[in-house]
Steps between C-alpha positions, in 0.01 A plus 500: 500500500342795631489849260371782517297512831472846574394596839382848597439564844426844490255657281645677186433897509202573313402847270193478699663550800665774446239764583574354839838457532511943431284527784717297697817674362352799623381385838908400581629796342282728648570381849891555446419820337345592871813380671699707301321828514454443869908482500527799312238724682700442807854584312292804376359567810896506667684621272261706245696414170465696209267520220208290438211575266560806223189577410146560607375174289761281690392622806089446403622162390723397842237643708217310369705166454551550855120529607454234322748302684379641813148424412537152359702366834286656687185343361642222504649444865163636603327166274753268647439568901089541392401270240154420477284284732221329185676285184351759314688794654831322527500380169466911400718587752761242391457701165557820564785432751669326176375811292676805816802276505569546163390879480766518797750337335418691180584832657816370647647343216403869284665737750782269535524499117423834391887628542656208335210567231601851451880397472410244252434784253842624506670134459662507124566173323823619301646566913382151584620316189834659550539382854340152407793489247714588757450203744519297223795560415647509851353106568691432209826643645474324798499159311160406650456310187752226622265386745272340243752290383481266778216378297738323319592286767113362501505455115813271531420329786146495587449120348680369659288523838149490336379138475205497362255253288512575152154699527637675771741674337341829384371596795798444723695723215262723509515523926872497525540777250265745666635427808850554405405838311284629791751562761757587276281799347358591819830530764673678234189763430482573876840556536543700222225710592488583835902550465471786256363807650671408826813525288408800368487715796787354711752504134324917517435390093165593562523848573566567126168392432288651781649853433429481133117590413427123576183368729637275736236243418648498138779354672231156622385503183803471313649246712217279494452524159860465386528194762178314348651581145817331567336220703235412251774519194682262725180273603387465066884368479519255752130372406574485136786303581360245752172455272793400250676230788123378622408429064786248441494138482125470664316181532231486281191425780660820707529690215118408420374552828682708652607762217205628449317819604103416566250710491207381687183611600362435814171445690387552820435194718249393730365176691226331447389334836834630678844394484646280778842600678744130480705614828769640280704779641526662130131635474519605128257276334152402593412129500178283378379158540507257253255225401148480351335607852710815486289843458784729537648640149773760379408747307666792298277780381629709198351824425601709163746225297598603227338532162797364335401145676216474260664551148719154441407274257277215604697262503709724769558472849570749808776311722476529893726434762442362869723351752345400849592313772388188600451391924444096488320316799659189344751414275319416182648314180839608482634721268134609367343877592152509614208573264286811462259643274449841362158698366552802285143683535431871324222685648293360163483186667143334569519221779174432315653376184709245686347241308514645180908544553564156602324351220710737233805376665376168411412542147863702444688205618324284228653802240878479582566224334374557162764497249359793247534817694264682294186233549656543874463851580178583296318188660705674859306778416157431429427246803693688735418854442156416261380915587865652381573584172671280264920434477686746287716343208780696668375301815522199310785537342696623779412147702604262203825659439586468897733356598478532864495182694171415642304772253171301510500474887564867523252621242178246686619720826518784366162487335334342819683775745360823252153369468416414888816716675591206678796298503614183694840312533381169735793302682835678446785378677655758741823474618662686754670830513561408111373763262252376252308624206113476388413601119203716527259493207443855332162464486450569845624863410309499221215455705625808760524672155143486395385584852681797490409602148148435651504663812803749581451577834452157745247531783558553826475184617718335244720263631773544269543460134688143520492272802748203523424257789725243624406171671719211666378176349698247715381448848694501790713782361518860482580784262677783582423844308549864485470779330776516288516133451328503167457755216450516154811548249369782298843575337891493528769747466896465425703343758770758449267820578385368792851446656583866404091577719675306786814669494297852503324368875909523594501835360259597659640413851787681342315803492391477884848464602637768317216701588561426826836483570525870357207672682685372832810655382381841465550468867667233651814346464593251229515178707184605682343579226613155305428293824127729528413355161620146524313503860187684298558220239557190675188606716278543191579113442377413820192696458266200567679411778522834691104517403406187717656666798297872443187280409580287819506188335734337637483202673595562888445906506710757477865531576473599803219251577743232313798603745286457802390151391865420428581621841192331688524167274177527417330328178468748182158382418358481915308786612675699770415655847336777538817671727644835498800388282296358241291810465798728484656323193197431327436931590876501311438284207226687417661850493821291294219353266418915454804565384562251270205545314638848456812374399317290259416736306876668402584157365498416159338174369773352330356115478283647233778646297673121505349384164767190467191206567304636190800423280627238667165286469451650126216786615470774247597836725212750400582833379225705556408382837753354675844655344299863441295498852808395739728769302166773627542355862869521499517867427163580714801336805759706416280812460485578822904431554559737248336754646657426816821500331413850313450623895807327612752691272346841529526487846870396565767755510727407188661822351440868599 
């Protein structure tokens, strides 16, 4: 049985990137800030439209936003075409190109925004709640709701075309729920969205509105916030309800594995010699040699665990998890996993005192069998940690009242790991692609614990607080490893809070339809603005995809390079002739790669908003980084719609 092997492919977004991911944000918007102020200096410069700035401030603050548009660009074009000819200079060049480029795109984005700024002031919430009410109300007359209810259909019927191994059965619940919720939610929020203002103008209901002391961009707001309303009382229903269908009659090893919501903690991993590729097409894992000969080692570096690791009792244990993959040169004794060994070592650790460890190992073996626990852990004591102070009777009488299996063995470890920061577990079977556990002694956070209390601040050249290395034991055989292969199970949260967290990814898509679907109909049509979003949508699912062509890595060229092989019959992976042909459709590929890398950047990521694997394989969904910093990059996406939208609407000609 296989559970919960959780693969991540892509790194999760981090708080520490985000100073990056604004300047980035920036960057884009900036650049279709220029595109649009280039459109509308040429309406202006035709047709000479009324109004523009009021005041003397607004026309300080558009003139110098667009200086320092001018300016930036300019800089930067110039540092592009002339970079400079040492390291040295190109290095600072490479700087302060990145440094005009965003003063450019600063300037843009300002005197694009400084309008809708100024109209933001005279938004009023009571205007906006009313008309959120409003299309609330009006979804609700049009019997949207009925949709949902095909739900039903999957509640009734979904077992019986789900085979599945008893420790299966979570996680395929789990799948075919989201995925019957997901379209469901998402069809129906485009359509009702990008239906509505549409509507509107051609039923003339809209003209009420507009000629009442109403800004038109109260009229977005309200419908996106009266659509999300209704969608997201509609989304809690149908996820209260399925959580209810997925709870019933569960088999006990899914419901233990797989109904659970992790929280682990992570290291970063490296190679020690350097991993060797196994010819497999999946390159996801790194592999090492096994065998005593072998040099090359895996090895996870923590930094800042946390202090909570340190306070269990000793006769405690941390629990890790780790499932890796296993590439055999030959068969090996069947049915039986290949062995490995594992070294816990703080930065406390003294390779010096190698002798000195092995030899308390020895003497706590001789303790674990003594029968009086109190004789036990005071003679544990004083020959394995001789310089320490002396048991406490809470000590002592915390060890002879427990009743933990194996409370001797885990005491001798735990005394051995906090005096020398070392810890070793010598010949462990490994199976593969089956998630196992390791019970880490506390005392090797205990020992962290005192070095911290000792010296707060680690030196530069620390190599991390806690270093786990792997090595294959068997010969012949390899390991395969990455990253997120192993962690340490700091904690767990409900099972039932962490289906509602996955549910809220969906809700979030939710909001970049809606968002969507109604900043498109400010302008177009409702079916092109429905079949706009699906195509924005489906596109932002095949992000990865469209990337490889941009980034040209696809094997065999571009399209047009890929049509001219087709044509010519020539081999995707042979070089070809230098011929006229050739050089015009690698000349068009390149300009095609151009614009989809500009294309890129309108679509949303929506693989990152699809949070169904975490609670599907029993991974705790966290709050504060991944629930709270997706919801920031969600809204920093449909910023710049909604601004586009707020232009949109003022523009067209809806009532006199």
């Amino acid at each position: 049985m296989i559970f919960a092997t959780f693969v991540i492919e892509r790194e999760p977004l981090r708080w520490q990137d985000l100073p990056l991911a604004i300047q980035g944000w920036i960057e884009n918007a900036g650049a279709f800030a220029v595109v649009a102020l280039a459109i509308y200096g040429l309406f202006y410069l035709l047709h000479r439209p009324p109004g523009g700035p009021r005041s003397g401030l607004q026309r300080l603050i558009l003139g110098l936003a667009l200086f320092a548009m001018f300016t930036g660009y300019a800089l930067c074009g110039y540092l592009y075409f002339f970079p400079g000819r040492t390291p040295a200079r190109g290095l600072i060049t490479r700087s302060l190109r990145t440094d005009a480029l965003l003063l450019g795109a600063s300037g843009a984005l300002i005197a694009v925004l400084l309008p809708f700024l100024i109209d933001l002031t005279r938004l009023r919430w009571r205007r906006i709640w009313a008309l959120a009410k409003l299309s609330f109300k009006e979804a609700v007359r049009r019997r949207v709701l009925w949709v949902f209810s095909a739900l039903i259909l999957v509640f009734l019927f979904a077992s019986w075309f789900l085979p599945y191994k008893p420790e299966d059965q979570v996680r395929n619940y789990v799948w075919v729920v989201y995925w019957a919720m997901a379209p469901l939610l998402l069809v129906t929020a485009g359509l009702v969205a990008a239906f509505s203002i549409p509507a509107d103008v051609r039923n003339q209901t809209i003209h009420t509105i507009v000629t009442k002391p109403v800004e038109r961009f109260e009229i977005v707001l309200g419908r996106f916030i009266g659509y999300i309303l209704l969608l997201t009382m509609v989304l809690l229903v149908m996820t209260g309800v399925s959580l209810l269908y997925l709870i019933r009659e569960i088999d006990p090893d899914a419901k233990f594995e797989s109904m659970r919501a992790r929280v682990p903690l992570y290291g970063e991993l490296a190679f020690r010699g350097k991993s060797i590729s196994v010819g497999r097409e999946w390159a996801y894992r790194g592999y090492i040699p096994g065998g005593p000969g072998s040099q090359e080692r895996a090895v996870w570096t923590y930094q800042n665990l946390p202090s909570n690791l340190a306070s269990k009792r000793q006769v405690s244990t941390i629990p890790c998890e780790f499932t890796f993959d296993i590439f055999r040169t030959y068969k090996g004794e069947e049915g039986k996993g290949v062995l490995c060994s594992f070294s816990l070592l703080t930065s406390n650790w003294d390779a010096n005192r190698r002798t000195e460890f092995d030899l308390a190992k020895a003497k706590g073996s001789k303790f674990i069998d003594m029968p009086d626990r109190r004789a036990l852990i005071e003679e544990a004591y004083r020959e394995i940690r001789p310089n320490s102070p002396k048991p406490t009777d809470a000590d002592i009488q915390a060890f002879i009242s427990s009743k933990e299996p194996g409370a001797p063995q885990k005491l001798i470890d735990n005394l051995i790991s906090e005096e020398f920061g070392a810890f070793e577990i010598l010949n462990k079977v490994v199976v593969d692609y089956h998630t196992q556990s390791l019970d880490l002694p506390t005392g090797i956070f205990k020992n962290l614990q005192k070095q911290r209390e000792s010296q707060p601040k680690p030196a530069a050249d620390d190599p991390g607080e806690l270093t786990i290395v792997v090595r294959c034991d068997s010969a012949s055989q390899y390991l395969g490893v990455a990253k997120y292969d192993f962690y340490i199970l700091d904690d767990e949260r409900p099972f039932w809070l962490n289906f509602f967290k996955g549910a809220a990814g969906l809700w979030l898509r939710l909001c970049i339809v809606v968002g969507l679907a109604v900043a498109l109909s400010t302008y177009l049509s409702g079916v092109i603005a429905w079949l706009t979003t699906m195509f924005i949508y489906i596109a932002g699912l095949m992000q990865d995809e469209i990337r490889k062509i941009a980034e040209n890595q696809s094997i065999g060229g571009g399209p047009m390079e890929a049509a001219l092989r087709l044509a010519t019959r020539e081999n995707i992976a042979t070089p070809m002739d230098n011929t006229p042909g050739r050089n015009l459709a690698v000349t068009t590929d390149i300009a095609y790669r151009w614009i989809l890398r500009q294309f890129l950047d309108i679509l949303p990521d929506i693989d990152r908003l699809d949070w169904t694997e975490y609670v599907a394989e029993g991974f705790n969904i966290s709050t504060t980084g991944t629930l709270l910093l997706n919801t920031l990059v969600v809204a920093a996406y449909l910023l710049p719609w909604a601004i586009l939208a707020y232009y949109l609407i003022k523009s067209r000609e809806i009532a006199a």
